[in-house]
N, C-alpha and C positions, 0 to 999 in steps of 0.2 A: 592540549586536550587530555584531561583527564578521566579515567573509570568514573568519578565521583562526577564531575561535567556531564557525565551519557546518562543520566537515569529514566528519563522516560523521552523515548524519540518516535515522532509520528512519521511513517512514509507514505509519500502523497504520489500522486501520478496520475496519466492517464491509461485507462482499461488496459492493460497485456502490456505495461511498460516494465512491469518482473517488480512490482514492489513488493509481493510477498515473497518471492526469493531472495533480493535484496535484503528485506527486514528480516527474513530466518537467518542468514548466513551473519545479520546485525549482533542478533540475538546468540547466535553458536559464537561470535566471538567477543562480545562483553558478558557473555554471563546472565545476558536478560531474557525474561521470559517473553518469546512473540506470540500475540493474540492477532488472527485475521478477523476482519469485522465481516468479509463475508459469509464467513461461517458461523458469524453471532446473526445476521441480519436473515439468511436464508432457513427457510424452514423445507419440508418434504413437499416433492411437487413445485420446487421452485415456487411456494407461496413467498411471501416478504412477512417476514414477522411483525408485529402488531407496534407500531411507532413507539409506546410508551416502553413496551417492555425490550425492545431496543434500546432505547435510550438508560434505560435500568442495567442494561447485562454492560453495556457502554461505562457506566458512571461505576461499577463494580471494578472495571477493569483500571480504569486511569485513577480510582481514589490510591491505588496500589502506589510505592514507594517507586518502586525497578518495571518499566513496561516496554515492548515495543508494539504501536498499533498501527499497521497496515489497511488504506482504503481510503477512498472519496467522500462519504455520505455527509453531506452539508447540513443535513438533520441531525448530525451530533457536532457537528464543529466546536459547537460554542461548549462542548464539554471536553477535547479533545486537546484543543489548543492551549487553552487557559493553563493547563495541568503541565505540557507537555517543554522539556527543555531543550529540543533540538527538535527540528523541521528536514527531512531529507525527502526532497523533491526530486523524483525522476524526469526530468524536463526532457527528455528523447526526441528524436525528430519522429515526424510525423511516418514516412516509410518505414523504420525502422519499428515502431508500434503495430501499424497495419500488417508488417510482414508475421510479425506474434500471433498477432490477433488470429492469421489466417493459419498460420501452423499449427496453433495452439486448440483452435475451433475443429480443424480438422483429426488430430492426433486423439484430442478427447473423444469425440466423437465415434471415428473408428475402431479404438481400444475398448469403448465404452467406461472410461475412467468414473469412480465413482467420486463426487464431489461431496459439498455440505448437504447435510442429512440424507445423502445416498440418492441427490438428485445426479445425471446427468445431461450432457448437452448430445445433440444427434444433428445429424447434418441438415434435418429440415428445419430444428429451428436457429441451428448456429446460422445459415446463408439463406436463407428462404421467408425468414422471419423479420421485418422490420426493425426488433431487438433484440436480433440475434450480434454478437460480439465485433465481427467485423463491422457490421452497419453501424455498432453504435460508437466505434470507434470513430469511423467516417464522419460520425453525426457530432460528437465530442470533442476532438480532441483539439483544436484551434480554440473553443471557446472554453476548454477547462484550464488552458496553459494564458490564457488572458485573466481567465477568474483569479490564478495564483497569483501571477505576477502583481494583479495587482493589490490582492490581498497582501500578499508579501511586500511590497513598496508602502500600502497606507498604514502604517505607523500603528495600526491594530495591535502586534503583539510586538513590542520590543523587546521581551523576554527571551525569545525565540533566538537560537545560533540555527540559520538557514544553512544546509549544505545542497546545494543544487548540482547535478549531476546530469550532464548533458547529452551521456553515451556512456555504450556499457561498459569499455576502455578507464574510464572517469572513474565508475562503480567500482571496477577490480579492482583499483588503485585502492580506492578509501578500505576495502575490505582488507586487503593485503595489509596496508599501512595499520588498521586495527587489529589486524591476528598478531603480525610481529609483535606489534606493541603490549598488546598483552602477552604475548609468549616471552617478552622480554622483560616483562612485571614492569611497565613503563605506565601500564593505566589499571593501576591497584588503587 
């Protein structure tokens, strides 16, 4: 695996499997720039930005040579994938996601952390809210880790170098294995 090999890699997963942590620390150690789609997709108020012009600030970012693009939305897939040279799926077990989800929902919440366009989550609608984060985890995650697999088995994009990562144990490794490497001029 080479620098030249990484040029634009998607991380895929389900809700609070850490794929924008994952993809930053991608991006701190090849030299790429990370773009989260949740912060292109979300507007103030937790509105959902308007599908075209999603798909526009989307196609802005993957025409780019060097990218890393974090996030789900199946409404840009087909702009995402095509583009994209490496596939890094957080495939986490299911406890280990919910336990995110619920610390994550919670710590936000409490802190009041500001997220994209200076929306935050609160605890009535992170556990009170039918879409709120844990529930929609519960409601997700069995049928997104099917959708991949088996997008990933039908022969869709053979372009594609899949790195599927099963735990977070798995993650350190590939990062660690890409810092040395680049600190050792091994993926220039």
């Amino acid at each position: 695996m080479t620098r030249s090999d990484m040029q634009r890699i998607a991380v895929v997963g389900t809700s609070c499997s850490g794929k924008t942590s994952v993809a930053r620390q991608l991006g701190e150690a090849l030299g790429i720039p990370h773009v989260e789609m949740d912060a292109l997709h979300w507007m103030p108020d937790w509105q959902m930005r308007p599908r075209d012009e999603f798909r526009a600030l989307i196609t802005g970012v993957v025409s780019g040579e060097r990218w890393i693009l974090d996030g789900n939305y199946g409404g840009v897939r087909d702009l995402v994938l095509p583009r994209a040279t490496h596939l890094v799926w957080l495939n986490y077990p299911f406890a280990t996601v919910l336990w995110r989800a619920l610390t994550r929902t919670l710590r936000r919440a409490l802190t009041r952390e500001k997220l994209f366009c200076g929306n935050r989550e609160s605890l009535r609608l992170g556990f009170l809210h039918k879409d709120g984060i844990p529930w929609w985890v519960v409601r997700t995650h069995g049928g997104r880790k099917q959708r991949y697999r088996a997008l990933l088995q039908g022969g869709r994009y053979p372009h594609l170098s899949v790195i599927e990562l099963k735990n977070q144990n798995e993650a350190d490794r590939l990062l660690k294995e890409l810092k040395s490497r680049t600190e050792d001029g091994e993926l220039s």
